[in-house]
Short mmCIF file of the C-alpha atoms (twelve columns), coordinates in Angstrom:
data_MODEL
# 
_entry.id   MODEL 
# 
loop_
_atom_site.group_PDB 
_atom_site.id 
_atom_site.type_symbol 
_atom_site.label_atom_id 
_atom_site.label_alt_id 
_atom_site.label_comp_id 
_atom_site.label_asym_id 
_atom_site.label_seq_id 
_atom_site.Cartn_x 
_atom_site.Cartn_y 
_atom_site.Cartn_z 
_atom_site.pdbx_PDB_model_num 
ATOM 1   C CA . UNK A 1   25.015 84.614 33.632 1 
ATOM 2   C CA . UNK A 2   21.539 84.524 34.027 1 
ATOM 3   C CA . UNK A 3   19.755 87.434 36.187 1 
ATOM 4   C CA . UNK A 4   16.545 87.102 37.910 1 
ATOM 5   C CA . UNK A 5   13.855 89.416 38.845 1 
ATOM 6   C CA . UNK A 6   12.808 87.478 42.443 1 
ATOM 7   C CA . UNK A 7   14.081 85.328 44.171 1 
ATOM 8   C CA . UNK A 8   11.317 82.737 44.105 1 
ATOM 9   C CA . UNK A 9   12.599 82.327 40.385 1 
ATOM 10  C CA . UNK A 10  16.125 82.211 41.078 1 
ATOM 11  C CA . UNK A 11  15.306 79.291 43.445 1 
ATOM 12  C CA . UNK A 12  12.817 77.451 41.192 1 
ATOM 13  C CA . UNK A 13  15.666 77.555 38.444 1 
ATOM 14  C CA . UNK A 14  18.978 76.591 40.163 1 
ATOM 15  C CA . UNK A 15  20.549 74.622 38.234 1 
ATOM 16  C CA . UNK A 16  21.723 72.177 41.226 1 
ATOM 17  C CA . UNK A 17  17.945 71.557 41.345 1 
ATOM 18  C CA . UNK A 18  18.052 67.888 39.985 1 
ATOM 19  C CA . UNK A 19  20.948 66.969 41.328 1 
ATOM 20  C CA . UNK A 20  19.831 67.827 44.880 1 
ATOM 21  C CA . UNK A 21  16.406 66.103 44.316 1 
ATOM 22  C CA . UNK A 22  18.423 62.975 43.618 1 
ATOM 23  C CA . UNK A 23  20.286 62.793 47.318 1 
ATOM 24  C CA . UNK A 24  17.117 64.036 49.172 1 
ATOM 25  C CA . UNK A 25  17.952 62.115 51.967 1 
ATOM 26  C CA . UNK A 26  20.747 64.413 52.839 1 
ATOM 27  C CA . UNK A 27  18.620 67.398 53.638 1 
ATOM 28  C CA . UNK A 28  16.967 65.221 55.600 1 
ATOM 29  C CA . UNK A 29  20.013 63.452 57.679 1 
ATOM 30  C CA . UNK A 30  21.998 67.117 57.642 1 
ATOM 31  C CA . UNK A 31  19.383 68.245 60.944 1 
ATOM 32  C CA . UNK A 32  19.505 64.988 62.698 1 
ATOM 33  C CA . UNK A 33  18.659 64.454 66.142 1 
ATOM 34  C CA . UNK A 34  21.989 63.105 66.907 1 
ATOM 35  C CA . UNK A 35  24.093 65.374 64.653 1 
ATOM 36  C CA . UNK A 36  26.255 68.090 66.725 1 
ATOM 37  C CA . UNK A 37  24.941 71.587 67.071 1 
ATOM 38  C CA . UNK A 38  28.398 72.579 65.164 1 
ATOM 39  C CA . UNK A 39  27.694 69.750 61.986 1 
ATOM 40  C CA . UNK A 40  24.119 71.113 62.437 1 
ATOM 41  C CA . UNK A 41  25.381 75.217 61.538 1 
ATOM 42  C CA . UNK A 42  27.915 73.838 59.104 1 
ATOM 43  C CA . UNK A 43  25.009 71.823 57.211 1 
ATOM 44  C CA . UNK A 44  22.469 75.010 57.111 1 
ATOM 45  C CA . UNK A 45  25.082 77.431 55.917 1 
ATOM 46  C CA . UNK A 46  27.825 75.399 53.898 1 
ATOM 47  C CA . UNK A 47  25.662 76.341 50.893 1 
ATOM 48  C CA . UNK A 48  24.583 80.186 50.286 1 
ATOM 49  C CA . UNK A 49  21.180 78.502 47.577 1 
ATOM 50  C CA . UNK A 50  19.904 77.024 50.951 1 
ATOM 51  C CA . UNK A 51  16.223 77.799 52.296 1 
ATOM 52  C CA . UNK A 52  15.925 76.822 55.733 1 
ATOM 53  C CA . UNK A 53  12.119 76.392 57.461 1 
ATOM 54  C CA . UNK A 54  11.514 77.246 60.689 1 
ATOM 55  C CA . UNK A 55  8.511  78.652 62.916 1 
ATOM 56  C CA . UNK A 56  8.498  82.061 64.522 1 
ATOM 57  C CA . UNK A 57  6.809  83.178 67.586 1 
ATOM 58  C CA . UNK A 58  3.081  82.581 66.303 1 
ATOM 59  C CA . UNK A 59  3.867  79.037 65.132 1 
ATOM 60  C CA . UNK A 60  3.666  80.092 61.632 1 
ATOM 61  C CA . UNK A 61  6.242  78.376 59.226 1 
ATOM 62  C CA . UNK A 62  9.073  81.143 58.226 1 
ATOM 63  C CA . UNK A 63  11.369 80.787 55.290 1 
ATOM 64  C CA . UNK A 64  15.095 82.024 55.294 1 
ATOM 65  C CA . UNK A 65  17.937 82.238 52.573 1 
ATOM 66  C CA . UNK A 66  20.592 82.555 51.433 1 
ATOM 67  C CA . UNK A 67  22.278 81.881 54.801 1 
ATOM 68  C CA . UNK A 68  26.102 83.108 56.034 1 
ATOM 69  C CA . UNK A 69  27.811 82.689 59.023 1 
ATOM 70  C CA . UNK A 70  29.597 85.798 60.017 1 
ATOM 71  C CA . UNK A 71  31.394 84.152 63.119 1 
ATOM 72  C CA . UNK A 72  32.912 81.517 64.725 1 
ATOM 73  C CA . UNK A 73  36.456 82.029 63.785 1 
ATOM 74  C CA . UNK A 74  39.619 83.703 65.561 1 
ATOM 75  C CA . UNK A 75  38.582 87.456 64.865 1 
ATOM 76  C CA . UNK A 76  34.514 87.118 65.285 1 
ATOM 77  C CA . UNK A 77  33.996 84.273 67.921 1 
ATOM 78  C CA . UNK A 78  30.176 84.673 68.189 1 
ATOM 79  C CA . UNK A 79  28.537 83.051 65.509 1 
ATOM 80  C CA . UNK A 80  26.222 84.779 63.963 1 
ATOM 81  C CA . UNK A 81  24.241 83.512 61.036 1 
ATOM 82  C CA . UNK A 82  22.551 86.150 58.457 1 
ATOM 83  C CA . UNK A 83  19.787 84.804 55.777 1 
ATOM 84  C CA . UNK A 84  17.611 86.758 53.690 1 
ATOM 85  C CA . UNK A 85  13.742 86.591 54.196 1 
ATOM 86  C CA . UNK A 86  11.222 87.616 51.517 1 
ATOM 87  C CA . UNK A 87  11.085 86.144 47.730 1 
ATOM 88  C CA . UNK A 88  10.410 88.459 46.232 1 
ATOM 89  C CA . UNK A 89  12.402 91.012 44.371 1 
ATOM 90  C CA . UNK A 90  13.612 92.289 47.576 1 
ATOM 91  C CA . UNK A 91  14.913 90.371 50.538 1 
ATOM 92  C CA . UNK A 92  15.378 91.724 53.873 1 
ATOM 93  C CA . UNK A 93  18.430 90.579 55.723 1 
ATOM 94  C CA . UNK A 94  17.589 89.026 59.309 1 
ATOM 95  C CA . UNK A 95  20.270 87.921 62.094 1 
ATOM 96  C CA . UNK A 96  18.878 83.993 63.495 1 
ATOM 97  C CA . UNK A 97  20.070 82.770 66.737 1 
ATOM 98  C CA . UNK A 98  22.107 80.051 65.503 1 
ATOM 99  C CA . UNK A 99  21.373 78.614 68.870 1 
ATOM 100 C CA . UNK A 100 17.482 78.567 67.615 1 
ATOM 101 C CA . UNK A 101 18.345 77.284 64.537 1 
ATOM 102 C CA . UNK A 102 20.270 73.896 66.234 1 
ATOM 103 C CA . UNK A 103 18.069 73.162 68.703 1 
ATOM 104 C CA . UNK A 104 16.829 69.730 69.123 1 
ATOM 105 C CA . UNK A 105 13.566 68.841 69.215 1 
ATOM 106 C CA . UNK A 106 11.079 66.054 69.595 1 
ATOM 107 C CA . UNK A 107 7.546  66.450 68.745 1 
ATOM 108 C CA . UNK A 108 4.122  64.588 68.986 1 
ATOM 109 C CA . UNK A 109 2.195  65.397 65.548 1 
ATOM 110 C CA . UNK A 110 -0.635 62.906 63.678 1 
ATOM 111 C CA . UNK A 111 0.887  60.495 61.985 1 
ATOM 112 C CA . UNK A 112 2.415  61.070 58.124 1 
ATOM 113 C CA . UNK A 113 -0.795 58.690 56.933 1 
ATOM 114 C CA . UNK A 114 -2.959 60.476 58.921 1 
ATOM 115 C CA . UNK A 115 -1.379 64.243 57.314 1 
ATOM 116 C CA . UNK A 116 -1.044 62.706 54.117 1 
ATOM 117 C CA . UNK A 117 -4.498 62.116 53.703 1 
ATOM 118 C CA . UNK A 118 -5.219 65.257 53.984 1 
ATOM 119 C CA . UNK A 119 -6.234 67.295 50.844 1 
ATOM 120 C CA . UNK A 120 -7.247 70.426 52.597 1 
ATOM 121 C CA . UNK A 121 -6.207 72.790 55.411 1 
ATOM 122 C CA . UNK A 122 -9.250 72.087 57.040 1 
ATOM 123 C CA . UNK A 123 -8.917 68.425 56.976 1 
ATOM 124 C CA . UNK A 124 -5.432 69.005 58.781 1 
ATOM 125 C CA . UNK A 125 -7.159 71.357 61.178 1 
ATOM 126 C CA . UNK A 126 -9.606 68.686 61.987 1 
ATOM 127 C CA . UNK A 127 -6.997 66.040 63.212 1 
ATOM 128 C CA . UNK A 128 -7.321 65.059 66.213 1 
ATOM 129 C CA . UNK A 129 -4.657 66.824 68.670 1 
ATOM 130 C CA . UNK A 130 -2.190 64.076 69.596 1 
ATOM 131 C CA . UNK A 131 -1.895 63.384 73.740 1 
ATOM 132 C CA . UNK A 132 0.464  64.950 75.868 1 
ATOM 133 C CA . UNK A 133 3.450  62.617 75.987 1 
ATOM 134 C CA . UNK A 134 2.328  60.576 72.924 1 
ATOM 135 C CA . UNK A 135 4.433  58.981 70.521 1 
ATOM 136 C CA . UNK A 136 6.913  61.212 69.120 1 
ATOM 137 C CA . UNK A 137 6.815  61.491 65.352 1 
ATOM 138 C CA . UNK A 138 9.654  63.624 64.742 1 
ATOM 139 C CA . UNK A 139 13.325 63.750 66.262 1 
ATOM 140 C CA . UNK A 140 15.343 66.423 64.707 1 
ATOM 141 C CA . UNK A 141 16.242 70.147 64.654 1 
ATOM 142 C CA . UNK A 142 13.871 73.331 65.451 1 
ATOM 143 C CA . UNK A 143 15.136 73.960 62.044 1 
ATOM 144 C CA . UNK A 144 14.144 72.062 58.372 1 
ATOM 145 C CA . UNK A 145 16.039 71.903 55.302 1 
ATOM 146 C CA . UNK A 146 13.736 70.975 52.375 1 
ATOM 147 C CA . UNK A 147 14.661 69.708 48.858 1 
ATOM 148 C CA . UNK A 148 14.199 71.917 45.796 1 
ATOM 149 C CA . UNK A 149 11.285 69.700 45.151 1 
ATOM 150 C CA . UNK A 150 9.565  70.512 48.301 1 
ATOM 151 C CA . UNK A 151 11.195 73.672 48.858 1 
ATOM 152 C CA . UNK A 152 9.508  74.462 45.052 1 
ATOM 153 C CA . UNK A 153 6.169  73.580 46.201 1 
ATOM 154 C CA . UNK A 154 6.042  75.794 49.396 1 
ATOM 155 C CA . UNK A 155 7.088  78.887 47.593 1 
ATOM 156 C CA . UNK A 156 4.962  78.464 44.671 1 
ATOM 157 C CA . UNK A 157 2.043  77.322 46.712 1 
ATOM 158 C CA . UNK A 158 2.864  81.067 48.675 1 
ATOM 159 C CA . UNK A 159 1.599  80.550 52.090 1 
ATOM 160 C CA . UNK A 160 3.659  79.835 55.334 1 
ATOM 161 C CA . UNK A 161 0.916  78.398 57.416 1 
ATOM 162 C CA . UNK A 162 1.507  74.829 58.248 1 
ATOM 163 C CA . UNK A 163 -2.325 73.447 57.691 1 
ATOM 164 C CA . UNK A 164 -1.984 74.822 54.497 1 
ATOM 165 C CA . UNK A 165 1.402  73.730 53.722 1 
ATOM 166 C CA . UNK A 166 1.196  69.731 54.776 1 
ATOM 167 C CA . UNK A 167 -1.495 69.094 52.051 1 
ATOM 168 C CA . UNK A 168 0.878  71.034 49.308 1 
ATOM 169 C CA . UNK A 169 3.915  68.378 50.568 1 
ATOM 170 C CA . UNK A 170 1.316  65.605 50.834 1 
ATOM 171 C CA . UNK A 171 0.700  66.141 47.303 1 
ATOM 172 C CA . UNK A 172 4.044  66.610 46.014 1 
ATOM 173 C CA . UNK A 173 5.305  64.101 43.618 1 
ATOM 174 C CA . UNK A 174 8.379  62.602 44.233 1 
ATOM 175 C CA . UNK A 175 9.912  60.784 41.877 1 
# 
């Protein structure tokens, strides 16, 4: 058994790491615009090494754990879903409205050449805010799960704010 001192290093080191890497399109597929809410919860907590992305209220990018649900059976029929948040060496355990975590959503962002070409956070800053009823770029969940290789590059890059983070994924190699 191998013990770690933070979490960011017990992610960066699962040993499922490759493997995952490999199917990437199921992290992908698992949030799905037209999976069901239930399919959705099962996806996000089916495995306890799963990070999930998200934004909270100040449309900064936030970064759960290690997620369990502690409902939805005959004696707890509220689902409730528990992650950790932090990785560090301590982790703070945080209740998240499953409902939240479902939700479908539909948003109108730049395009992926337009982000990708972006080496900087200002250069994503500088994009040109897409119109009001535009083309919709992504159909999914309010929720994201990322691959270990982009889940890697978020935490080691260390900041949660999503000009910063796009070049960091732009620039991630995948193989």
């Amino acid at each position: 058994m191998t013990l770690y001192n933070t979490w960011k290093a017990f992610f960066l080191n699962l040993a499922s790491n490759e493997a995952c890497n490999v199917n990437m399109e199921e992290f992908g597929a698992a949030l799905a615009a037209d999976i069901s809410n239930g399919d959705k919860l099962k996806a996000l907590t089916e495995d306890q090494d799963t990070v999930i992305l998200g934004a909270d209220n100040n449309k900064q990018i936030i970064a759960f754990h290690s997620p369990h649900n502690f409902g939805g059976t005959r004696a707890r029929k509220d689902v409730k879903v528990g992650c950790l948040l932090g990785f560090g060496p301590v982790a703070v355990g945080v209740i998240v409205d499953e409902g939240t975590l479902t939700a479908a959503c539909s948003i109108v962002t730049p395009t992926i050449d337009e982000l990708a070409a972006c080496a900087s956070a200002a250069e994503v800053a500088a994009l040109a805010t897409p119109a009001e009823g535009g083309a919709v770029t992504f159909e999914g969940s309010a929720s994201f799960l990322p691959a270990p290789f982009l889940r890697d590059a978020i935490i080691n890059h260390g900041s949660l704010k999503p000009f910063e983070i796009i070049p960091v994924a732009s620039a991630v190699d995948v193989e």
